[in-house]
Each structure stands twice: as structure tokens, then as C-alpha cells.
MDTraj code that builds the backbone (N, CA, C; nanometers):
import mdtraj as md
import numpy as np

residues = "UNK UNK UNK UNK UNK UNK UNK UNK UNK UNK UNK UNK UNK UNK UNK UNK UNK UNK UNK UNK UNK UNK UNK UNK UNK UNK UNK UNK UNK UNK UNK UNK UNK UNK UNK UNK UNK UNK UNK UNK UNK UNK UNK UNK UNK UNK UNK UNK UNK UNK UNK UNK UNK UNK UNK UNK UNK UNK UNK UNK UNK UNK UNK UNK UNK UNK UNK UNK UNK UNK UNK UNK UNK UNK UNK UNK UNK UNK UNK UNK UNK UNK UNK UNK UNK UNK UNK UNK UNK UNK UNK UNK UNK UNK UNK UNK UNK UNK UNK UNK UNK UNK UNK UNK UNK UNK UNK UNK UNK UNK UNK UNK UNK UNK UNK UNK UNK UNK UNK UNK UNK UNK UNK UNK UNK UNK UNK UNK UNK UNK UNK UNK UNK UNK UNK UNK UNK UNK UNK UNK UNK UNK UNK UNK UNK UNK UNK UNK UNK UNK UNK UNK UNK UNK UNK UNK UNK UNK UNK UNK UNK UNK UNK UNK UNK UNK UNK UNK UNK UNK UNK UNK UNK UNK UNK UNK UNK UNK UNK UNK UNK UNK UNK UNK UNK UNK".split()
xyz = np.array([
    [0.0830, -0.1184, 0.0000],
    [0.0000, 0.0000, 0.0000],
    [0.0880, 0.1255, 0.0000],
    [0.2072, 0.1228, 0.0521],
    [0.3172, 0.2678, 0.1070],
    [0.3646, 0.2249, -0.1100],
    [0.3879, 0.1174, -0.1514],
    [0.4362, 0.1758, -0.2374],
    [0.3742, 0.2479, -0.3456],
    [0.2332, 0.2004, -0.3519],
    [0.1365, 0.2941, -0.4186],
    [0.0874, 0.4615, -0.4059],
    [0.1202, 0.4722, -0.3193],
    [0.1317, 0.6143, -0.1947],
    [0.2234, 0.6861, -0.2675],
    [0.3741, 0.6009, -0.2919],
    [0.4797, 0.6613, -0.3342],
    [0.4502, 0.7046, -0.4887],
    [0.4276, 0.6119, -0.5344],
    [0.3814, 0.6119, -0.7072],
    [0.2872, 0.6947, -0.7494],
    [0.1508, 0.7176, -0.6387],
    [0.0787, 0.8037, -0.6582],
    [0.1309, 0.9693, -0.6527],
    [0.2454, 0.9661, -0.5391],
    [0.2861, 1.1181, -0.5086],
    [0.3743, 1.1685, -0.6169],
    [0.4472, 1.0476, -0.6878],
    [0.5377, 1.0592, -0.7723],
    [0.5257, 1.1264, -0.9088],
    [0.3642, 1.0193, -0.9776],
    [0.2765, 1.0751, -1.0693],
    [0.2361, 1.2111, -1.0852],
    [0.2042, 1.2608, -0.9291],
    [0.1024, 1.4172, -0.9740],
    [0.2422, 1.4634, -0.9391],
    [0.3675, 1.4424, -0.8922],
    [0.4857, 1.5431, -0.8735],
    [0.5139, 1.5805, -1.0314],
    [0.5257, 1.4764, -1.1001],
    [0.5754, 1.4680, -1.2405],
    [0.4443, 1.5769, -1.3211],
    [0.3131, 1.5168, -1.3018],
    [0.2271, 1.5862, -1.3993],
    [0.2245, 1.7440, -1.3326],
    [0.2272, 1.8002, -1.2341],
    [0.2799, 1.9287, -1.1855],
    [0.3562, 1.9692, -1.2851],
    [0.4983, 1.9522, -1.2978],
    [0.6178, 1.9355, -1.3333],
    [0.5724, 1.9906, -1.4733],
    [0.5078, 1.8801, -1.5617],
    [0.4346, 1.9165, -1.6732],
    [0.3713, 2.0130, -1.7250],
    [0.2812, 2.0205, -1.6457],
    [0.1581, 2.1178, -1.6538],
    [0.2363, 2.3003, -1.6204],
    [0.3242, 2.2594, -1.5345],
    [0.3742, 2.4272, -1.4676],
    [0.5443, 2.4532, -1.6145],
    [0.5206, 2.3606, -1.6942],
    [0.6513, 2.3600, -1.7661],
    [0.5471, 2.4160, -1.9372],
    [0.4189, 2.3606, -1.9005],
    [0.3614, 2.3942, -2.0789],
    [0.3730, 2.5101, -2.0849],
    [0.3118, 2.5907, -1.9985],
    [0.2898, 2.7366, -2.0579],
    [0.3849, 2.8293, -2.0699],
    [0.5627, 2.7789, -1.9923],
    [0.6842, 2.8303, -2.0773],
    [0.6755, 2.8129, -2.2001],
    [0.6692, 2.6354, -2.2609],
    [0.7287, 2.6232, -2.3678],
    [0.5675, 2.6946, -2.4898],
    [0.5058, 2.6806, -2.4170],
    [0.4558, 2.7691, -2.5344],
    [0.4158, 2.9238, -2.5629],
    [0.4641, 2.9911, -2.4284],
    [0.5351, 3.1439, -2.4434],
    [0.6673, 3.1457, -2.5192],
    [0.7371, 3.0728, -2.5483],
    [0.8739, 3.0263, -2.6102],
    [0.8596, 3.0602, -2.7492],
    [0.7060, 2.9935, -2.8165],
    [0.7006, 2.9327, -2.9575],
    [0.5885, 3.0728, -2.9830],
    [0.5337, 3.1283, -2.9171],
    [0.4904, 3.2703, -2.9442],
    [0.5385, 3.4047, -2.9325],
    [0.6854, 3.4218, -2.8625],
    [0.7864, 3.4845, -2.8799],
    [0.8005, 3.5792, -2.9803],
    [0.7750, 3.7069, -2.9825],
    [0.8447, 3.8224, -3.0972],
    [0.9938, 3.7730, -3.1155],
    [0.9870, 3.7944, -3.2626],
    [1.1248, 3.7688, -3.3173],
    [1.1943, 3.8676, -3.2827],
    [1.2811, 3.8857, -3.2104],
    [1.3422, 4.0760, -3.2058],
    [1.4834, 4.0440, -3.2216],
    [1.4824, 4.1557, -3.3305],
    [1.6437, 4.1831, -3.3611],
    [1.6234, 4.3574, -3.3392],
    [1.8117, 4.3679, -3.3983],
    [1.8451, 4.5070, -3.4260],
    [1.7918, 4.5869, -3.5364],
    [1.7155, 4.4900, -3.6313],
    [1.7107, 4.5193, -3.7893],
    [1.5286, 4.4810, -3.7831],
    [1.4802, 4.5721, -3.8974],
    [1.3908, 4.4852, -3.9004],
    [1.3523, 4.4235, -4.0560],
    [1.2886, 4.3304, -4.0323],
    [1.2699, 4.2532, -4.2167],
    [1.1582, 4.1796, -4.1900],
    [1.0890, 4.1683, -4.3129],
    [0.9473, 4.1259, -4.3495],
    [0.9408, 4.0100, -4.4845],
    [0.8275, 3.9462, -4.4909],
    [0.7988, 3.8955, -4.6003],
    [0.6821, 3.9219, -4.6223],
    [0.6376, 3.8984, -4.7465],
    [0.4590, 3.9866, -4.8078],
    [0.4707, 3.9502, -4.9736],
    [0.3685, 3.8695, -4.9549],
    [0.2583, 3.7740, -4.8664],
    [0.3449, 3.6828, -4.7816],
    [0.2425, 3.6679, -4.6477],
    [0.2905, 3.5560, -4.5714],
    [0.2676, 3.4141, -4.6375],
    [0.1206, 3.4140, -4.6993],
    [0.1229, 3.3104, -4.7582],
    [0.1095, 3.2984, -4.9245],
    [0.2058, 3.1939, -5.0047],
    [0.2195, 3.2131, -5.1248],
    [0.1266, 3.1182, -5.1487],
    [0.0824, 3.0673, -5.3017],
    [0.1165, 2.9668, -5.3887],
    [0.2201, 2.9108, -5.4625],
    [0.2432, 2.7826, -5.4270],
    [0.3745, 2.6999, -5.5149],
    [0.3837, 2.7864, -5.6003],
    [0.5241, 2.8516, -5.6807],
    [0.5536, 2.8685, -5.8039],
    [0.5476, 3.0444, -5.7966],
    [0.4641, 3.1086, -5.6636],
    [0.4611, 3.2537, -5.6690],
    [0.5814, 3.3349, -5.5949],
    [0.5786, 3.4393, -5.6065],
    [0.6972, 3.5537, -5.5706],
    [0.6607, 3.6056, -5.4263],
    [0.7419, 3.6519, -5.3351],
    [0.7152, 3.7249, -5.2376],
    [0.8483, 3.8038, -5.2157],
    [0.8038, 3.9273, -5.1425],
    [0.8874, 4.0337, -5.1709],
    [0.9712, 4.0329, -5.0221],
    [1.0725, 4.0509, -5.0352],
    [1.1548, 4.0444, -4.9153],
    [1.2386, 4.1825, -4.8536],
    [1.1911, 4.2354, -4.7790],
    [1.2459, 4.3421, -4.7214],
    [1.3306, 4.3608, -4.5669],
    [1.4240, 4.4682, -4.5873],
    [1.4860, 4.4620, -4.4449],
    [1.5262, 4.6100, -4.4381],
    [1.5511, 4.6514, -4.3144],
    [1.5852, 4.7871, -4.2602],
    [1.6676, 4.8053, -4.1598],
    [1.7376, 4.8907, -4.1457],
    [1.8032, 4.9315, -4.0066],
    [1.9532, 4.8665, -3.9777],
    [1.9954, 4.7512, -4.1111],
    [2.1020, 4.6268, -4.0921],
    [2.2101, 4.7374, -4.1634],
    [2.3719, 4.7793, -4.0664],
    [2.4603, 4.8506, -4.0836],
    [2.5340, 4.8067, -4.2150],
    [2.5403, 4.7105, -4.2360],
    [2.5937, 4.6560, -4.3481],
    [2.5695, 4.6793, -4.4752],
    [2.5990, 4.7142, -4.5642],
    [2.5422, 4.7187, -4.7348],
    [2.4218, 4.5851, -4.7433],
    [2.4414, 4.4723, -4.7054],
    [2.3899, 4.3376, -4.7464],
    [2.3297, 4.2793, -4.6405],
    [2.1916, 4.2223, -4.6541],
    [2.1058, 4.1309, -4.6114],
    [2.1275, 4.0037, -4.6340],
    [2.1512, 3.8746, -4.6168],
    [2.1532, 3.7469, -4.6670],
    [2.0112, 3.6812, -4.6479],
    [1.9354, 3.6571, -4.7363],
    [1.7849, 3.5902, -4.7178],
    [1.8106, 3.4695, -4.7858],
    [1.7887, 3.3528, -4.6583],
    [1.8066, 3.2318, -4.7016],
    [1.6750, 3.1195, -4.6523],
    [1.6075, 3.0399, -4.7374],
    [1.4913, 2.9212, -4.6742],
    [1.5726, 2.8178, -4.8044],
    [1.3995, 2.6730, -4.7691],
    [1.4360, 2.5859, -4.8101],
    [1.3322, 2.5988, -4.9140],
    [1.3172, 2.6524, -4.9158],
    [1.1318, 2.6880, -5.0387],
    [1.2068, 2.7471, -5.1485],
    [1.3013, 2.8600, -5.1677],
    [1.3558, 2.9157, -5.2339],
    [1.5242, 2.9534, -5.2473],
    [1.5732, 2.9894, -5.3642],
    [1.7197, 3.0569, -5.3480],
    [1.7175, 3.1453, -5.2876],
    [1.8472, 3.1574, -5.2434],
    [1.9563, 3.2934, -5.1630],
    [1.8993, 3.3643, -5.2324],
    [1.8620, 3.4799, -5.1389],
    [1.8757, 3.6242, -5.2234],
    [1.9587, 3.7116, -5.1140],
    [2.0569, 3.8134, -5.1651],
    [2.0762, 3.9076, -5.1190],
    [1.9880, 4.1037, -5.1242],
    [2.0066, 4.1335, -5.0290],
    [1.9128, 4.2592, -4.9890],
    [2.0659, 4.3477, -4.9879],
    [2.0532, 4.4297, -5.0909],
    [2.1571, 4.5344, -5.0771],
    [2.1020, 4.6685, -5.0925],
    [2.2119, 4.7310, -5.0243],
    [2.1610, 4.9041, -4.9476],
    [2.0236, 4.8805, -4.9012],
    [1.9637, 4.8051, -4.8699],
    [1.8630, 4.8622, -4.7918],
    [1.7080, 4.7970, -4.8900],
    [1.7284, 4.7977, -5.0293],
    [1.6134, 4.7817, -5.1130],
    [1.5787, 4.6491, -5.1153],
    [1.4626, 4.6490, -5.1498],
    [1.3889, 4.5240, -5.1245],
    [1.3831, 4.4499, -5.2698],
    [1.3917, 4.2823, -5.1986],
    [1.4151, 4.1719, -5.3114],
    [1.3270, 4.0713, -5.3386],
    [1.3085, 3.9992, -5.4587],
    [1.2222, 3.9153, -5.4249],
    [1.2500, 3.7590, -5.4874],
    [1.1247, 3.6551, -5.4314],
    [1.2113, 3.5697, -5.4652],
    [1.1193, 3.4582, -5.5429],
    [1.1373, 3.3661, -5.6304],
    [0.9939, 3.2874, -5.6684],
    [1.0206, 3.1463, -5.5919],
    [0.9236, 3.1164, -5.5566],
    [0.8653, 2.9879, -5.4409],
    [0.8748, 2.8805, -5.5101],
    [0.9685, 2.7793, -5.4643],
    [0.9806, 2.6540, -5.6011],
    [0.8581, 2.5890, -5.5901],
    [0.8275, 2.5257, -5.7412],
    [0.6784, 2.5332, -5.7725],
    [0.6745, 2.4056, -5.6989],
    [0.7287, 2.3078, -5.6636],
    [0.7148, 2.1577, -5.5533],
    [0.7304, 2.1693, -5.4197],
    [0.6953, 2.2943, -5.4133],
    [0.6527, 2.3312, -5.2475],
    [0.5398, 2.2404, -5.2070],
    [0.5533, 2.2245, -5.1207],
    [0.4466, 2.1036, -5.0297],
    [0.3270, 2.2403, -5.0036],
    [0.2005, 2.1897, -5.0676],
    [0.0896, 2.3255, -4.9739],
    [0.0682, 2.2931, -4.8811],
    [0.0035, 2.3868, -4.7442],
    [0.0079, 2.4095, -4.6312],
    [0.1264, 2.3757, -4.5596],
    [0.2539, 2.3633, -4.5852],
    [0.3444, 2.3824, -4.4913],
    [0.3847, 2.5014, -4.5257],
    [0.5167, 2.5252, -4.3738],
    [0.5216, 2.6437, -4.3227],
    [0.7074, 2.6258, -4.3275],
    [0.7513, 2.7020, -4.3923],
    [0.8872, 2.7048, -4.4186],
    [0.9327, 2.8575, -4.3667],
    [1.0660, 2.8320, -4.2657],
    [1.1332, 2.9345, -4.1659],
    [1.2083, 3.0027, -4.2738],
    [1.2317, 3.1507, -4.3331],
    [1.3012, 3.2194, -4.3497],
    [1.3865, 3.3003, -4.2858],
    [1.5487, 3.3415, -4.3444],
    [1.6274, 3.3659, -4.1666],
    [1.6669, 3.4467, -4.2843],
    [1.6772, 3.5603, -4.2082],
    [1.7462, 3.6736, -4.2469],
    [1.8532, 3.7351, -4.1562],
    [1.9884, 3.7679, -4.2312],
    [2.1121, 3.7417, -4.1762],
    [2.1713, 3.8593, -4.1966],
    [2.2026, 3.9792, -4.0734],
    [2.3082, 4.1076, -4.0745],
    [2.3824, 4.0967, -3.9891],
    [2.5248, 4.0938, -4.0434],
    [2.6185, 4.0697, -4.0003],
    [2.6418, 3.9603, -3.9100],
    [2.6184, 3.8467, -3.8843],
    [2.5912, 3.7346, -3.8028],
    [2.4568, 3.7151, -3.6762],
    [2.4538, 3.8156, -3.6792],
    [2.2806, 3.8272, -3.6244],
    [2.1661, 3.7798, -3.7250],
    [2.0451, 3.7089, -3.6523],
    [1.9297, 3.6084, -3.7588],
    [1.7869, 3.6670, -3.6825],
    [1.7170, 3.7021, -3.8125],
    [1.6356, 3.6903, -3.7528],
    [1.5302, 3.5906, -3.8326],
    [1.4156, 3.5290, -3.8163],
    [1.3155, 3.4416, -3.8696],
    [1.1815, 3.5271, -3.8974],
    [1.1101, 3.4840, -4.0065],
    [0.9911, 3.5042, -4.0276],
    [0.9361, 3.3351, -4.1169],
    [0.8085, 3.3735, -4.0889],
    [0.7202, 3.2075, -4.1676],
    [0.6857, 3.2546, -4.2652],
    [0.6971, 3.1300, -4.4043],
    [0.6342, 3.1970, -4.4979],
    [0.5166, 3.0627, -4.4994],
    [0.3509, 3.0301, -4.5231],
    [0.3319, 2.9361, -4.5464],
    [0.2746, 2.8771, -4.6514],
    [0.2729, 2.7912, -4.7406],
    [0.2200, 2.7830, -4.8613],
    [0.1115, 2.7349, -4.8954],
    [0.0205, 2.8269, -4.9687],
    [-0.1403, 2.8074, -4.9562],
    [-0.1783, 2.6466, -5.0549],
    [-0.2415, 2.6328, -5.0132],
    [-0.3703, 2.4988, -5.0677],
    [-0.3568, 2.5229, -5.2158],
    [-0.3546, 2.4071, -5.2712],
    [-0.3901, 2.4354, -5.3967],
    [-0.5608, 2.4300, -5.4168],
    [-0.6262, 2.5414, -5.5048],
    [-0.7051, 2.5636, -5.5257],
    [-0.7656, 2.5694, -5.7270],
    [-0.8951, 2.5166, -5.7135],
    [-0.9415, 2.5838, -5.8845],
    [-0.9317, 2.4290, -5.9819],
    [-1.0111, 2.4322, -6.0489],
    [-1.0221, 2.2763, -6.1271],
    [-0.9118, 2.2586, -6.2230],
    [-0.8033, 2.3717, -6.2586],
    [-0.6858, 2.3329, -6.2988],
    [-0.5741, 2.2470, -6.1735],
    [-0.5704, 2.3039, -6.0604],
    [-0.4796, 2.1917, -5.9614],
    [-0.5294, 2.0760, -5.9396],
    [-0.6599, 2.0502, -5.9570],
    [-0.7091, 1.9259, -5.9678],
    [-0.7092, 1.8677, -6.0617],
    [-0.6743, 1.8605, -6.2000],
    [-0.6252, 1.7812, -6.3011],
    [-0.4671, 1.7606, -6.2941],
    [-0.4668, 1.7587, -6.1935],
    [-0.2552, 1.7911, -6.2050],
    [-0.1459, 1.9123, -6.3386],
    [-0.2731, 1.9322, -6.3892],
    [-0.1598, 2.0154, -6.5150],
    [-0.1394, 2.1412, -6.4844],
    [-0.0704, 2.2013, -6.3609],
    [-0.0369, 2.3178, -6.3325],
    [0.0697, 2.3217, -6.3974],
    [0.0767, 2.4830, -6.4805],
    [0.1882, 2.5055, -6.5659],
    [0.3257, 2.5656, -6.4470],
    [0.4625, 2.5398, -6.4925],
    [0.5579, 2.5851, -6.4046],
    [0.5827, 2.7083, -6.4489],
    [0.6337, 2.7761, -6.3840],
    [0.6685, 2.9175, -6.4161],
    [0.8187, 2.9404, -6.5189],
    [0.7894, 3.0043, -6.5873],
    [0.9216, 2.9897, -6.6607],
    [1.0716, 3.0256, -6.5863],
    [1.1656, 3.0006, -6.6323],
    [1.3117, 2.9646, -6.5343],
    [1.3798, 2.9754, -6.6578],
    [1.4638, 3.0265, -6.6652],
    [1.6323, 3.0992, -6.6903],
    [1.7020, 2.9245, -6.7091],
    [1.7424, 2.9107, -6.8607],
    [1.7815, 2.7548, -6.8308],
    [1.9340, 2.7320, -6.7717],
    [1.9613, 2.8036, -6.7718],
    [2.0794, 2.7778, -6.6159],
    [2.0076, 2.8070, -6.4640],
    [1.9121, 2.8263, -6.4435],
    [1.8595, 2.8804, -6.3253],
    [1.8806, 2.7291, -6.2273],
    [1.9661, 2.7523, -6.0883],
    [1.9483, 2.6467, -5.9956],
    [1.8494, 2.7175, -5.8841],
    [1.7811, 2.5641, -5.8362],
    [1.6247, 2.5387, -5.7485],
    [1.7049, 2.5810, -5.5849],
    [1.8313, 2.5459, -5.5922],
    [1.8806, 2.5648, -5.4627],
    [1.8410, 2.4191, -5.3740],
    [1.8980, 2.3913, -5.2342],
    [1.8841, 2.2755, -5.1835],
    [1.7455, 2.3017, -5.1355],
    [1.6531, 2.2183, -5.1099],
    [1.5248, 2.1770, -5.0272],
    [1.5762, 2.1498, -4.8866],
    [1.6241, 2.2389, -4.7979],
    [1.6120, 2.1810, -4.6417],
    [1.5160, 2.2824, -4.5801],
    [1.5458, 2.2677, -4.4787],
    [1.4461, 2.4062, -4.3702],
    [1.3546, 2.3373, -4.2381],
    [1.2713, 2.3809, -4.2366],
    [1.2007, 2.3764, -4.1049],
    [1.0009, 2.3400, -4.1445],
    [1.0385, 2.3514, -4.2975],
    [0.9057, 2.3118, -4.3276],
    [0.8398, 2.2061, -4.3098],
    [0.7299, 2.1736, -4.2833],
    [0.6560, 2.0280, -4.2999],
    [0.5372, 2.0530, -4.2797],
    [0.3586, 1.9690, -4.2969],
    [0.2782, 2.0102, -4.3513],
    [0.2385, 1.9225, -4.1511],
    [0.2970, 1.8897, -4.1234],
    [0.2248, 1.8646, -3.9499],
    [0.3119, 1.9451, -3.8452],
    [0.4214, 2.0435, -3.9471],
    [0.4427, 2.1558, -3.8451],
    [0.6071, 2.0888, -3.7885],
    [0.6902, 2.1517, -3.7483],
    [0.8683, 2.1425, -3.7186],
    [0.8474, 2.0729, -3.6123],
    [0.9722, 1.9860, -3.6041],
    [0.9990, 1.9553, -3.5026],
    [1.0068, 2.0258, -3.3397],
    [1.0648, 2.1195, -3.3876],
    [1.1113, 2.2251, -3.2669],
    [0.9859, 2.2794, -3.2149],
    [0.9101, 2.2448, -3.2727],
    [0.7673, 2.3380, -3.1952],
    [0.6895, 2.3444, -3.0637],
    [0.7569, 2.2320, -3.0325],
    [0.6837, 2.1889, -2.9146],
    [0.5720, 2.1247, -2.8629],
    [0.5182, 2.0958, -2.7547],
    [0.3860, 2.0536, -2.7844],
    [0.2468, 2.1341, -2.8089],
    [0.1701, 2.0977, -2.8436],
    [0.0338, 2.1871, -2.9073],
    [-0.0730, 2.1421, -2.8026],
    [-0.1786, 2.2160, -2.8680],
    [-0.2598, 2.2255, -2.7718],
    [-0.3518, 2.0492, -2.7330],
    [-0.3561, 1.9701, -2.8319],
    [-0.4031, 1.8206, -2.8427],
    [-0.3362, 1.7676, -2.7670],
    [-0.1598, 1.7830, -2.8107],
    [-0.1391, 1.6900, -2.7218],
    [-0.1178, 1.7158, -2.5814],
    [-0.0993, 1.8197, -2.5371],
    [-0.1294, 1.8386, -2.3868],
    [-0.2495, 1.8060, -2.3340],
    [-0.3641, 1.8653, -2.3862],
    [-0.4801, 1.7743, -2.3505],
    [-0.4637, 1.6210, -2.3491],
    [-0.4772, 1.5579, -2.4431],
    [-0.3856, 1.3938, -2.4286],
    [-0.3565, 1.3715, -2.3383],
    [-0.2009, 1.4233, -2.2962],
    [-0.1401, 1.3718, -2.1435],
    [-0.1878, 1.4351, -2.0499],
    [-0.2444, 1.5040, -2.0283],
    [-0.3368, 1.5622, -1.9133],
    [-0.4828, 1.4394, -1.8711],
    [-0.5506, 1.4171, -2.0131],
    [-0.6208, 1.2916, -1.9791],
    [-0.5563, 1.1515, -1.9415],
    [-0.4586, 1.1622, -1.9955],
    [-0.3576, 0.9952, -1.9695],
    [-0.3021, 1.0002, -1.7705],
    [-0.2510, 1.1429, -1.7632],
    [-0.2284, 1.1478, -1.6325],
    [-0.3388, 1.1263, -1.5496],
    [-0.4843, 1.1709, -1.5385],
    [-0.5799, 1.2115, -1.5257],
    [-0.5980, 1.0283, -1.4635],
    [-0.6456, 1.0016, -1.6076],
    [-0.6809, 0.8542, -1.6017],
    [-0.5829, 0.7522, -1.5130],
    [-0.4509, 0.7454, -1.4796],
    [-0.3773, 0.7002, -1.4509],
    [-0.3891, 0.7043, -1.2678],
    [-0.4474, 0.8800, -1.2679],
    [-0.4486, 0.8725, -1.0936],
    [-0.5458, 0.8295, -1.0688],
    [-0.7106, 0.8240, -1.1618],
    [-0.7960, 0.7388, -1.1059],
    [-0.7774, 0.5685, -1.0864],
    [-0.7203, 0.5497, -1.2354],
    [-0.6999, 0.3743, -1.1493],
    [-0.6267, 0.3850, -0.9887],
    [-0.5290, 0.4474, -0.9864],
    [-0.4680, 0.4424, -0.8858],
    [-0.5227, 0.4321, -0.7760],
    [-0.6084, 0.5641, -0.7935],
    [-0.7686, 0.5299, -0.6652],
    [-0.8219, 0.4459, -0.6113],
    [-0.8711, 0.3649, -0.7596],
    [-0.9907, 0.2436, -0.7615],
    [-0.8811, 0.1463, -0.6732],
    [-0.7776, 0.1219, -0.7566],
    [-0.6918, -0.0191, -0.6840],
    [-0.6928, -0.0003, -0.5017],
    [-0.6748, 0.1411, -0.5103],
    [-0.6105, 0.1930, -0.3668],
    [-0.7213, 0.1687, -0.2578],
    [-0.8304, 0.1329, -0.3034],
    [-0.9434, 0.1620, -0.2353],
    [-0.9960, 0.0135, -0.2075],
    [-0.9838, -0.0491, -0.3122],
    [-1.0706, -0.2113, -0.3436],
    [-0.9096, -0.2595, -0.2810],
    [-0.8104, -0.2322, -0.2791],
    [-0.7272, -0.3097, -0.1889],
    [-0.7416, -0.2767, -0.0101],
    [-0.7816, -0.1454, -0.0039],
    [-0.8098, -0.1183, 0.1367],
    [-0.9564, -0.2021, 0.1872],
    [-1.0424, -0.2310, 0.1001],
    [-1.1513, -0.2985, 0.1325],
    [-1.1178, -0.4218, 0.1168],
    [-1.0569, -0.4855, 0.0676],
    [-0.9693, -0.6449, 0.0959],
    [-0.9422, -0.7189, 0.2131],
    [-0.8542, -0.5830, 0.2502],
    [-0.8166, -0.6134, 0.3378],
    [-0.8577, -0.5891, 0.4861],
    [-0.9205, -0.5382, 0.4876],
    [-1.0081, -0.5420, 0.5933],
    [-1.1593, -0.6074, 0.6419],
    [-1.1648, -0.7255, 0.4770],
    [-1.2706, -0.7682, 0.5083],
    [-1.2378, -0.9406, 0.5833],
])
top = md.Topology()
chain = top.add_chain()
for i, resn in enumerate(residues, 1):
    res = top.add_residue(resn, chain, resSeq=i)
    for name in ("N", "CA", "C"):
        top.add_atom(name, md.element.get_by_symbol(name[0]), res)
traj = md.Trajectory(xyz[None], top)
């Protein structure tokens, strides 16, 4: 019975633990990006194959470095704004991290890529945008994916989840704790 006692105190120490730890990590993942500089993207959200304009301000340097996995490098010089086209095999609805880079300082913005829409994406024959035949696609890495980055943390489901799993876990604990105290005393 003392070791169930223990297991029980152990459980809600841990789901405490949990519960008083979510609402850091998800003040963490809602966080203003803040730098020294500031820079934008517009539209936040594209279609495969479309342009978005990339801007930055305030960075001491002649040069911006704008780098994702959706698109090529572009550089931002003196100050004017650049833009860039969205490779047309972008995954829709994911959300790909853009980092913009002055002088070794980063900052991030999301770009995310809209749904395909209209009875042409539904026959598959979307036309590609024309390309420069030396033009390179650049590598595909980044932070994109269509159920959201790794790094994100947990969401709002699955905390609910382990909140019911903990939940459920201290009631058996109960039931046993109780139908063994009536056992034994009968």
C-alpha cells in the first residue's frame, strides 16, 4: 500500500512538473522575433511557383543574406527590397522558416504555402513558371513540414492527451487503492 502512496505522489509530482513547464514552452514558440534590424515577407502566404517580396531595414551593413528551403539565396543590398519565386514543388500548407542574416545576427519570419485551389490543380496540369535555363532550385532543407517542425513543441491536443492519460492514470490508482483497502479489511 506505502508503495502505491509513493507512485501516486510521484505521478502528480511529475504531472505538476508538466503542466507548470507547458505554458513556458509555449510562451517560447509565441515569442516576438526581435532583432536590431527589421525585415518582413509579403505575402505571408504564397502559392507553389509565386513571388514574395523580401524586405529589411536598419542592418549597418550594405547586405542582407535571405536564405529558406522553399527558395534561393537572395541578397538585400543598401537597404532595397528583393524578391524571390517559391519553387513550384513546395508542399501546400506547410510552413517554411526564413532567416534573415546582418552581419551574423538572424532573424526568422514564416512563410506558409497556400492549398492548392481551382479545377486546374485538380487535373494535375499546373503550368511551371518559366526559369532561366541555367537557373538552380537551390537545396530543399528548412524547417518546413505540412504537421508543423519539429522544434515546436507541444500543441494544444497533445497536452490535452497527457493531461487525460495522467488524469486517467491517478484514477486507477484510486480504484486499486481503495478495493485493496476494502480487501483487506474484510
Amino acid at each position: 500500500m506505502r508503495a502505491i502512496r509513493i507512485a501516486s505522489a510521484a505521478l502528480l509530482s511529475a504531472a505538476a512538473l508538466g503542466l507548470a513547464a507547458a505554458p513556458a514552452a509555449l510562451a517560447e514558440e509565441n515569442e516576438p522575433n526581435i532583432t536590431s534590424f527589421g525585415f518582413s515577407v509579403t505575402p505571408e502566404t504564397v502559392a507553389p511557383g509565386g513571388t514574395v517580396t523580401l524586405t529589411s531595414d536598419g542592418c549597418e551593413v550594405p547586405s542582407v543574406t535571405v536564405t529558406s528551403g522553399v527558395f534561393d539565396t537572395v541578397t538585400l543590398n543598401e537597404g532595397r527590397p528583393g524578391s524571390a519565386t517559391v519553387d513550384v514543388d513546395a508542399k501546400a500548407g506547410a510552413r517554411y522558416e526564413i532567416t534573415f542574416d546582418c552581419k551574423g545576427e538572424r532573424g526568422t519570419a514564416n512563410l506558409t504555402i497556400a492549398p492548392h485551389t481551382g479545377p486546374e490543380h485538380d487535373k494535375g496540369d499546373v503550368a511551371a513558371p518559366e526559369t532561366s535555363p541555367g537557373a538552380h532550385k537551390g537545396v530543399k532543407a528548412g524547417f518546413g513540414s505540412e504537421a508543423g517542425s519539429a522544434d515546436e513543441g507541444l500543441g494544444a491536443t497533445e497536452l490535452a492527451t497527457g493531461v487525460l492519460l495522467i488524469a486517467g492514470a491517478l484514477g486507477a490508482a484510486v480504484v486499486l487503492t481503495r478495493r485493496r483497502g476494502a480487501d483487506g479489511n474484510a
